[in-house]
N, C-alpha and C positions, 0 to 999 in steps of 0.2 A: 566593304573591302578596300583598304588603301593600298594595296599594290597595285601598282599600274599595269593596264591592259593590253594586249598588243597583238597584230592580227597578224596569220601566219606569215614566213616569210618564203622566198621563190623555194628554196630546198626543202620547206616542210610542207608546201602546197604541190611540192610534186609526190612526196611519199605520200600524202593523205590521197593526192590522186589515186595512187594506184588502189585505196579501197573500191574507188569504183567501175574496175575490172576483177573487182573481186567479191558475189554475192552474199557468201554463205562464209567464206572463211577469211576471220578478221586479222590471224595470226599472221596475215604475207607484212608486215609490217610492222615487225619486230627483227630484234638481235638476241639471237642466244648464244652464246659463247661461254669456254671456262679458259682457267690457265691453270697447269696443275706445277707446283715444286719441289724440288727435293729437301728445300732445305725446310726443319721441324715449324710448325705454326703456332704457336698459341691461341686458341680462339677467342679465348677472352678477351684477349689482346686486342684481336684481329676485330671484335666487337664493337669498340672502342676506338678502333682507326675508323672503323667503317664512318659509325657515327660524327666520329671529324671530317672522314671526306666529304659528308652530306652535308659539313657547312663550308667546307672552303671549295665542292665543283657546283655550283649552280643550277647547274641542269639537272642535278638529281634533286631539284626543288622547285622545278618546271610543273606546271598543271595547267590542265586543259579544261575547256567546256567552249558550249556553243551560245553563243551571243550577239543574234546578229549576223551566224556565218562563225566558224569555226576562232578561238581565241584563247590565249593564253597568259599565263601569269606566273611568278616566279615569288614563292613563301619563304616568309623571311627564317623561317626553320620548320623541321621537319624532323618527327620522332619516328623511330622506330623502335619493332619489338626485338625479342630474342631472336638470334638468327639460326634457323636450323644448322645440324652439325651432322652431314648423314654417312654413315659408314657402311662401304660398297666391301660385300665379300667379291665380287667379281667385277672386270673389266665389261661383262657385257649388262650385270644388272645399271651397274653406272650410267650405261650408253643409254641402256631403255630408258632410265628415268630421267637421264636429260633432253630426251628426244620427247617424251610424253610433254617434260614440261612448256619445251621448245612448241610444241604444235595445242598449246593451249594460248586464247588471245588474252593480252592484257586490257584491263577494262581502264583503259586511258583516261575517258570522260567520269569514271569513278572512282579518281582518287590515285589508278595505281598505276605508277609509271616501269614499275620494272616488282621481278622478284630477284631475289639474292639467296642462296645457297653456299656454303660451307660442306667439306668435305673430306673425306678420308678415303683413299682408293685399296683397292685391295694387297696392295705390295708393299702398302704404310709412307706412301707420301700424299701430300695433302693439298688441299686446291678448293680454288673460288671460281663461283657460277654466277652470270648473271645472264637475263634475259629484259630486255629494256625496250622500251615503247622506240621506233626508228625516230619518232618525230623528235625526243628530247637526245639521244644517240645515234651518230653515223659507225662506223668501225672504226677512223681512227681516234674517234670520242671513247670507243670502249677500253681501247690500248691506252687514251691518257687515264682513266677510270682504274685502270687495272695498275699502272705503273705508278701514279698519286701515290692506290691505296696501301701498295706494297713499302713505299720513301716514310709516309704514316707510320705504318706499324714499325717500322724498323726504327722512327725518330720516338714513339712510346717504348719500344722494347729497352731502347739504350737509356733513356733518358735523356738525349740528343735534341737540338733545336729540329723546328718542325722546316719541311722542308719549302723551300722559295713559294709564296702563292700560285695557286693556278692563273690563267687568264678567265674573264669576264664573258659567258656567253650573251647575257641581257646584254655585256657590251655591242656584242657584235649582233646579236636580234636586231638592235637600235640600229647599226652600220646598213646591214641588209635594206631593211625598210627606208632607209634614205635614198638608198641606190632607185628602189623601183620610183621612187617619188622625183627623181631627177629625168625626165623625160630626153634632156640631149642626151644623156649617158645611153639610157634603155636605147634610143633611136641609134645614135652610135655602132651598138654590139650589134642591133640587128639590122642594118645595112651589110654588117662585116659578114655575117652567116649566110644572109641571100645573095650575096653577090659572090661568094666562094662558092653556095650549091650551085648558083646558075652558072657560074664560068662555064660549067662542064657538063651541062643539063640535065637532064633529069637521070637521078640513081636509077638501077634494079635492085631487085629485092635477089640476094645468093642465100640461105640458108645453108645449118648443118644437115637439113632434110635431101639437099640435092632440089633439082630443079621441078619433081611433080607439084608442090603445092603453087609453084608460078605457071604452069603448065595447066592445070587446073581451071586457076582463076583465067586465064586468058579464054580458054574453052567455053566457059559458063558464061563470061562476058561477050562472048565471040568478038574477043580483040587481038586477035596475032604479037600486036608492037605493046601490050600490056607492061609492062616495069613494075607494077608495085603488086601486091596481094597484102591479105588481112590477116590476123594472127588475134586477135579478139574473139576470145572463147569464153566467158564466165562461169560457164561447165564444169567441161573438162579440165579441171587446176591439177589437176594431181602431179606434185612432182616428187622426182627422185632427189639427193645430192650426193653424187659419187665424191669418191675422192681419191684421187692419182699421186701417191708420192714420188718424184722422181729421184733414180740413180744418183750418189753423191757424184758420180763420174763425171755423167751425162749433166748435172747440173753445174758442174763445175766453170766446166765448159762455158756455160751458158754467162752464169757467175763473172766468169774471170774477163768475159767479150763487153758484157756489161760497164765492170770498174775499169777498163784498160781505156773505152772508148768513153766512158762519161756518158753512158745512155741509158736511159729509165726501163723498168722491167715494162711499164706499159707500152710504148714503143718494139722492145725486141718481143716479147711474148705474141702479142696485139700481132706481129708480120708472120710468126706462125700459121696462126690459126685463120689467118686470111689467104695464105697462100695453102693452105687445106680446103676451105670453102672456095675458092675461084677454082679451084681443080676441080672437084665434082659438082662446078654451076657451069660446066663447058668452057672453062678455062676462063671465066670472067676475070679482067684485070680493075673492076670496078666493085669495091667494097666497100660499106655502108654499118658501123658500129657505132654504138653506145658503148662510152666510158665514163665510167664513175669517176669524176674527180673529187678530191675531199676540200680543193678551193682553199684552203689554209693557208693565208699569206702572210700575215702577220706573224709578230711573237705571241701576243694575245690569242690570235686564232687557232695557233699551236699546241698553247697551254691550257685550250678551255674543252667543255664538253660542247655538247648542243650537237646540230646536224648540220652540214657543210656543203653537205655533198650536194652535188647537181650532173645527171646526166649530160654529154657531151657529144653531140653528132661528129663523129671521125667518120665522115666519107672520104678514101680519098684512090688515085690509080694509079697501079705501079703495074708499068708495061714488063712484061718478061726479058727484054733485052737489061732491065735493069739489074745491076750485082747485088747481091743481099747487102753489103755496104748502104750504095744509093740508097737502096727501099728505107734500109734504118733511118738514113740522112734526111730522107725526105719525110718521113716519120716523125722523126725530132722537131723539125723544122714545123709540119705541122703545128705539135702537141704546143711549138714555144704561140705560136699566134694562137689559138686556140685558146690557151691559156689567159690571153689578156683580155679574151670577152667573155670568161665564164660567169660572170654574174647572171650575166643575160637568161632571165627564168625559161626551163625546159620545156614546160606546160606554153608557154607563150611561141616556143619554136615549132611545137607541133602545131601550133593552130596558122604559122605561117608558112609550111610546108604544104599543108591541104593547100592553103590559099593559091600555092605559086604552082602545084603540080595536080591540084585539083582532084584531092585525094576524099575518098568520103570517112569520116571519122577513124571504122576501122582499119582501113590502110597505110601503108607505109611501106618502105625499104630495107629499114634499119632491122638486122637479123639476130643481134644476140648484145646484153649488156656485158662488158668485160672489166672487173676492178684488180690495181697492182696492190696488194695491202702490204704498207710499207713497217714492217715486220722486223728487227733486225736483233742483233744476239741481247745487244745492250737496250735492247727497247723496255724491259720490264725493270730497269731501275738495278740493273744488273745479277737478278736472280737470274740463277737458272731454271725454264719454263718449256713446258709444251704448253701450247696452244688448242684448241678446237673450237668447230662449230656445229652445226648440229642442226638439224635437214627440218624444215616449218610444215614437209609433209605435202604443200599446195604453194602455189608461185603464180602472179599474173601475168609472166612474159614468160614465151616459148625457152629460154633459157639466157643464165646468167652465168657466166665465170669465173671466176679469182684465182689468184696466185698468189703465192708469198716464199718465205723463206722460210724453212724447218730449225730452230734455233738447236734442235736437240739433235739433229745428223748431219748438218752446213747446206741439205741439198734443197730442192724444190719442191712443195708442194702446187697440187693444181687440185682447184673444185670444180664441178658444174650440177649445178643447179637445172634439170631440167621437166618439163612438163612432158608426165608420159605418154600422154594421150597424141601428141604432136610428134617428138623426137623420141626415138629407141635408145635403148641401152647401147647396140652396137653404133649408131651416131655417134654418141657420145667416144665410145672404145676408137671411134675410126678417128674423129676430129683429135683424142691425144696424141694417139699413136702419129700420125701427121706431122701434126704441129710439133713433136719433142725433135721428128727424123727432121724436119725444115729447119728446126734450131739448133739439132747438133751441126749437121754439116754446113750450116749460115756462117755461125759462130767457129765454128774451126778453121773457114775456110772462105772470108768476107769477098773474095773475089768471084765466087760460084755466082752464073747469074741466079734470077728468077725463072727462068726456062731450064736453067739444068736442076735444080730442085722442084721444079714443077713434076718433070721426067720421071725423078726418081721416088716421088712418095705414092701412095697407092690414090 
């Protein structure tokens, strides 16, 4: 084999971790996604872009195996067959069959990194499906995936030049793996991490469960001043993923506080759903999330596929006298430091939070993952698109959330991803419902403190 070999990097050693909070079901480790559009397809066409994309994004030429410890390589081409073309009498046989295919795993170590689907919906407009191994695809690797494939067929369709290359993921593979080989850098980022947890000492663990599972664990351990509990189940995976679309009104709102002020959906969303959870953890003003950053800083990093992402501990406290304003501000402020040490691998932060708070593997603080997916009208290369994704059935953290923009009605969507066996349906119903009433009246009205929206949500 003369392709060069190369061993994971921090953001594909954290997804690959998460197989092993997961026994039986391989699928928590995947993307399945479609975009559907109005405007007619050709599939033969669509055929033939496909197979160009497969030579100008790289990561869809990503292969795995194990060597020594898990390891990858990138083929200098890559055929494929005919692409099914399935035609849906109904909106719900569609959903089944994307949901079946979604909770089936991709056999990554043999060969297949992704399937791709083609399609015809029942109302005669047409759409592409893909479900893709996480290690070679983050989501917004799927958006560049999707937006390429779309520039493609429209530069075949016309007979138009093709559109500017992608960026290089091998490039940035190679970037990655220098970062962890640089030990001041690595030292650096986590001096910056332990010494923000420790300012403020040790987190608690708030859940959208409410406070019995810390309750619980204090009991069983007979520790009163207990702060963290376990959430490590290999069992019980079974998850739901709802999906909340919000009010174009209500979203507006939200929308318009956003662009006026220059603040990121992760920030205003993220004080939601924190000021939901400190409410029913007895008004704790100390919260403890995972956020998915996609870490894209480059133009290259932008334009390439691969996986980016790395979980990001956002613990932070925002006292009740503060104005939903502040909270934002302090938010921001946050996200921008945070931001300059996310290289720092995620896998490597957990194991220096047991160390400093003396956590035993399954424990922790950290209560829910939350990603902003930056979604926008013009992001599919200016088709007009819906969007979906489609529930993996099992999840190895008690629950995950996203947001985005609905390109087809201007308003908000919201997901959660949640494990049944831990958190209920109505959790879920209580933490939207929460979180939309703290952001409408935040956003309307940035002078409200955090005590007067505390007051008023349920």
């Amino acid at each position: 084999m003369s392709n060069e070999i190369y061993r994971f990097t921090p953001a594909q050693e954290m997804i690959h971790f998460m197989l092993k909070y997961s026994f039986f079901h391989k699928q928590v480790i995947q993307i399945p996604a479609s975009i559907t559009v109005k405007r007619k397809i050709n599939f033969d066409i669509m055929q033939k872009a496909l197979e160009k994309e497969i030579e100008r994004n790289d990561c869809m030429r990503l292969r795995f195996m194990k060597k020594g410890g898990m390891k990858q390589y990138f083929e200098d081409s890559v055929k494929i067959g005919k692409i099914p073309v399935m035609n849906f009498k109904s909106d719900e046989e569609q959903e089944k069959f994307f949901t079946a295919d979604a909770q089936k795993p991709i056999k990554f170590l043999k060969g297949e990194t992704y399937r791709i689907y083609f399609y015809n919906t029942a109302d005669g407009r047409n759409g592409i499906y893909i479900n893709v191994i996480h290690l070679a695809m983050d989501a917004p690797a799927v958006f560049v995936f999707f937006a390429d494939l779309l520039a493609v067929y429209e530069a075949l369709e016309s007979g138009s030049d093709m559109p500017k290359p992608l960026g290089s993921y091998e490039a940035t593979v190679k970037k990655e793996l220098e970062y962890i080989d640089n030990k001041e850098k690595v030292q650096a980022d986590k001096d910056f991490f332990v010494n923000y947890f420790k300012k403020d000492g040790e987190p608690i663990w708030n859940g959208v469960m409410g406070p019995e599972p810390l309750d619980k664990a204090r009991i069983k351990k007979k520790n009163p001043d207990l702060r963290a509990c376990g959430s490590f189940d290999p069992i019980h995976d079974k998850a739901e993923l709802v999906k909340k679309p919000l009010t174009v009104e209500d979203s507006k709102v939200i929308l318009d506080y956003m662009a006026n002020n220059q603040i990121s959906g992760e920030c205003v969303v993220q004080l939601g759903m924190r000021l939901h959870v400190g409410k029913i953890n007895h008004r704790h003003d100390d919260t403890h999330f995972l956020v998915l950053s996609s870490r894209r800083k480059t133009l290259n990093d932008k334009r390439c596929g691969g996986t980016m992402a790395s979980a990001l501990p956002w613990r932070i406290i925002l006292p009740e006298d503060l104005t939903f304003a502040q909270a934002v501000d302090k938010l921001k402020t946050l996200q921008g430091d945070i931001m300059r040490h996310n290289n720092y691998p995620f896998i490597t932060w957990l194991e220096n939070e047991r160390e400093m708070f003396g956590y035993s593997m399954v424990d922790g603080t950290s209560t829910m993952m939350f990603s902003w997916f930056p979604l926008e009208d013009d992001t599919m290369n200016g088709w007009e698109y819906e969007f979906h994704s489609y529930p993996l059935g099992r999840y190895v953290m008690p629950l995950y959330t996203y947001t985005m923009k609905d390109s087809t009605t201007g308003g908000l969507r919201f997901a959660y991803l949640h494990r049944t066996d831990s958190i209920s349906r109505s959790d879920i119903d209580s933490l939207h419902d929460n979180t939309v009433k703290a952001l409408v009246m935040g956003c309307s009205n940035p002078d409200i403190t955090l005590k007067e929206i505390l007051d008023n949500i349920d």
